[in-house]
N, C-alpha and C positions, 0 to 999 in steps of 0.2 A: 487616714480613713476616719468613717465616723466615731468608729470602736477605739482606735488606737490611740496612745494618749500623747503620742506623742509630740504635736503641735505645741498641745496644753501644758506640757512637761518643757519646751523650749521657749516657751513663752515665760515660764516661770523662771528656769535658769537666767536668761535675757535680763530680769529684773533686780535678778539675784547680782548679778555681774557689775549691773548699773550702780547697785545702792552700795556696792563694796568698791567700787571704783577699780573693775580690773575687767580684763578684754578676755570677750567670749571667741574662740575658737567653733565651729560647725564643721561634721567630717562626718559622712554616709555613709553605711560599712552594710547597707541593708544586702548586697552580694554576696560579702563574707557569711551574713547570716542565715541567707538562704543555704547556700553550699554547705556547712560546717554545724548549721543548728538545724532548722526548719527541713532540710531533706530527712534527716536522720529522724524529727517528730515523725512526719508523713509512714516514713517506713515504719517504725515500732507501732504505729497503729494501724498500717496493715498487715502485720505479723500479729495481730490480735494483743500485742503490748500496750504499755500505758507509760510514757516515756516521762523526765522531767526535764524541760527543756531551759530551766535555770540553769541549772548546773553547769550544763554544756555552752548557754552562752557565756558565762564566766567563766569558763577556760580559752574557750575560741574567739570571745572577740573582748570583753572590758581588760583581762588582763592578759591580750596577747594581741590582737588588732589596736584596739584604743591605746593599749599602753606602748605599742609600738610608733604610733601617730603623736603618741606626747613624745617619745624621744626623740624624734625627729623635729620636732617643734620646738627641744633645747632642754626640755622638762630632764628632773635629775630622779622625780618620785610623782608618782600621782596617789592621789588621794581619795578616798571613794566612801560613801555612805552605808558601808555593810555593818552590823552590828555582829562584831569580831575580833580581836586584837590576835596581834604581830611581835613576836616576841625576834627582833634582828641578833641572830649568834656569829661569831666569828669566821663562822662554817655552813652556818645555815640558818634561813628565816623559818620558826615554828609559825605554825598556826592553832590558836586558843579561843574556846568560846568564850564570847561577850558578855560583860558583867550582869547586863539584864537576859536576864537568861529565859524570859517572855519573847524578848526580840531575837535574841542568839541568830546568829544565819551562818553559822560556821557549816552545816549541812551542806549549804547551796555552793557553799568555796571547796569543798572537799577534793575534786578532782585538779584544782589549779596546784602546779607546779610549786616547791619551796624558791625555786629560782626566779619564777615570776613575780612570788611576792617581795625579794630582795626589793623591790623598786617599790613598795607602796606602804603609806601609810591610812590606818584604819580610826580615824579619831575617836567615831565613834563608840570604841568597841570598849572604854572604859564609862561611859555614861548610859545611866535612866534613858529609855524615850523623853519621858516628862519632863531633866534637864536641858533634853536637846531643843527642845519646842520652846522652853523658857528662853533657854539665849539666842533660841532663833527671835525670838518676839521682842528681845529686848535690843536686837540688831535690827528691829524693824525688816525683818524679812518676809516677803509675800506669803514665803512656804512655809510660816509658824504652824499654821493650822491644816494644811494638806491633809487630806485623809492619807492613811496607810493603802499602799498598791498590793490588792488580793492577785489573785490566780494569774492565768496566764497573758502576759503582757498586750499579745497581739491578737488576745481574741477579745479582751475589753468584756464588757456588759454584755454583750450577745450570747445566745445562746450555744452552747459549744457544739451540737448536734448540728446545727445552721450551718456553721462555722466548718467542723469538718466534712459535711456532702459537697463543700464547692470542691474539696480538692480530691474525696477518695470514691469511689463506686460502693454503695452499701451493697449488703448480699445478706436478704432476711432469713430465719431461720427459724428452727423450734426451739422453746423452751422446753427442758426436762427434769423431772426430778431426777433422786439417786434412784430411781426405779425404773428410771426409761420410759416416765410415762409423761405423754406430750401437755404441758398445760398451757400454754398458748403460741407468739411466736417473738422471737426479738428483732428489732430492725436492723442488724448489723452489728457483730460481734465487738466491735472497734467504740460504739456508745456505750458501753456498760467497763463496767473495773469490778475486781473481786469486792467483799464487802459488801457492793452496793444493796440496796433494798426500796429506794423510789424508783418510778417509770419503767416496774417490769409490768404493768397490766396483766398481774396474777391476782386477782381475789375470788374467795370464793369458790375454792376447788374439792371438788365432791371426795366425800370420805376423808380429807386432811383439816387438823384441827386450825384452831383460830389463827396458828402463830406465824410472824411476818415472815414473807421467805427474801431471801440473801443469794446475789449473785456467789455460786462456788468456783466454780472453773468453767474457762472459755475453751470447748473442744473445737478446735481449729480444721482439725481434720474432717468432723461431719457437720463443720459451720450449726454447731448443738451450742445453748445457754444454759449451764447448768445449774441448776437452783437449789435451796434447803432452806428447811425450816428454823427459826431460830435464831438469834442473834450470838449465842453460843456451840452451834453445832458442831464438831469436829472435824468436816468437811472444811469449816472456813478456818484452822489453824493449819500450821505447820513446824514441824520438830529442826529444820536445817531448811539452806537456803546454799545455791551454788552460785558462782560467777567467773566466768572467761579470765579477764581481768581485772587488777583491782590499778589504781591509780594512785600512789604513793604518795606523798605532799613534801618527804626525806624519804631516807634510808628504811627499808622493810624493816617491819619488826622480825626478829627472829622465829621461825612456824615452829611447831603448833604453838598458839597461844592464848592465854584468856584476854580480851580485851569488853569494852563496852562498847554495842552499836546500836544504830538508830537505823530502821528502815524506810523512816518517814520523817515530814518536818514536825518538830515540835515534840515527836517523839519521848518520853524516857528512856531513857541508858540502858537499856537489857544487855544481858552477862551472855557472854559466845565462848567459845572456843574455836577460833581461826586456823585451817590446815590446808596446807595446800596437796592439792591433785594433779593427778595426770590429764586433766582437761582444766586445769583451772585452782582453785580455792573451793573451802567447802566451811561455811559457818554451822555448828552446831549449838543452841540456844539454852538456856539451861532452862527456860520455861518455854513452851511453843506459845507461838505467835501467831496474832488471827489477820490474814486478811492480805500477805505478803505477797507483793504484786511485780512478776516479771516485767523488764521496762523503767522499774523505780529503780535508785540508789539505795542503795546498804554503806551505811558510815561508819569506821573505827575511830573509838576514843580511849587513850588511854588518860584516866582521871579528864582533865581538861584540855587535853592536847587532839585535836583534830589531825589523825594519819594518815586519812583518805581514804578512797569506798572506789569501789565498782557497781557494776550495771547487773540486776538478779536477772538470772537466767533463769532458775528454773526453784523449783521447793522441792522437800519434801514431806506431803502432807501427816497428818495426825490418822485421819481415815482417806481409805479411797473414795473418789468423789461416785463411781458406778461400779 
């Protein structure tokens, strides 16, 4: 399409291929992707979630469809561009974040299998960006200078609001504060994320003072956008965070335990204590956390070792939102 880059990215490969003198392979998994990634977005944002749909195609199609099409094709390992390294044990492939820890994408691998990665290697996971672009340049490669690929792959430059009316029915609603009182309206629970504080078209609201207001919680039940004041309010933290399942990369660590995890990309290592429950797992934070967003991923690390994450179901906040 015109958004998607992906012409522009096979076009680039194609070149890549030509000046190394090695034969391009072409395989279309856009099936697997609808079924396995893209239905699963669709739903978590009509459950009012905010899904990452990284994550989920690297389980489901680069290192379990694609890497299935390379063994079939004779391949013994495939190789891939993530900025991450693979530590092969006799028992088991670890997975460790990458030396530029600017780039790291060990988050987005977190749900792929230790078995899946037996078969891959990650080169890039001990170099700079800046080395990598040097000896791309110095291999004469088209992609020396490629900009870095932001958000989400299949929506491109477009706007994401555009993007998701074609596929879901919005259903507009009121804005409220923690008082229940109506301050304008939002166009569909499914365009806003916690956090957020642009394109609520709240200024101005009589008797409350200057300060910016911040999406708090999306009440799904009275299709209500709940709002506060503040970029620090207590409304937008949370003390613990739950999840269904978590997705292992080895062997569990043994519960309860303190580990480091990341709710988010880029993230710092916040200190948890992990336990599991009778519906699930249950992270408790040793600082609350602002802005924790059912639909993301929650990642454990211990030191440098990437152990896997699950899908956050739900928090629990610092104050009630009403």
């Amino acid at each position: 399409s015109e958004y998607c880059t992906a012409r522009e990215d096979l076009e680039d490969a194609r070149q890549v291929c030509d000046r190394l003198g090695i034969k391009l392979h072409e395989a279309n998994f856009a099936a697997e992707y609808w079924d396995n990634v893209f239905a699963h977005f669709l739903s978590e944002y009509q459950q009012g979630r905010t899904p990452n749909p990284d994550i989920l195609c690297n389980r489901e199609i680069k290192f379990k469809v694609f890497l299935e099409y390379a063994q079939v094709l004779g391949a013994e390992l495939i190789a891939t561009g993530h900025y991450a390294r693979l530590v092969h044990g006799e028992n088991e492939t670890r997975l460790l974040k990458a030396v530029d820890g600017n780039k790291d994408q060990s988050y987005f691998l977190q749900s792929v299998a230790g078995s899946q990665f037996r078969h891959c290697l990650f080169p890039l996971g001990e170099l700079e960006k800046t080395e990598v672009r040097r000896i791309a340049e110095a291999h004469d490669l088209v992609t020396f200078d490629k900009k870095d690929s932001t958000g989400i792959c299949f929506i491109g430059e477009r706007r994401f609001k555009d993007f998701l009316e074609q596929y879901l029915p919005a259903q507009p609603g009121d804005i409220r504060d923690l008082d229940n009182h109506i301050l304008g309206q939002h166009q569909g629970l499914m365009y806003y994320t916690l956090g957020q504080r642009q394109g609520l078209g709240i200024g101005g609201v009589q008797k409350a003072a200057e300060a910016p207001w911040y999406v708090v919680e999306k009440d799904l039940t009275g299709n209500i956008l709940r709002v506060a004041q503040g970029n620090s309010h207590d409304a937008l933290y949370c003390r613990a965070l739950a999840c269904a399942n978590i997705q292992w990369v080895n062997d569990p660590p043994v519960l309860p335990c303190q580990l480091a995890v990341k709710v988010r990309y880029r993230q710092a290592d916040q200190v948890a204590m992990l336990a599991a429950t009778d519906a699930g797992y249950s992270v408790v934070f040793d600082t609350p956390q602002r802005a924790v967003t059912p639909g993301q991923w929650v990642c454990f690390y211990q030191a440098d070792v990437c152990l896997g994450g699950g899908i956050i179901d739900s928090t629990t906040p610092l104050a009630p939102s009403h």
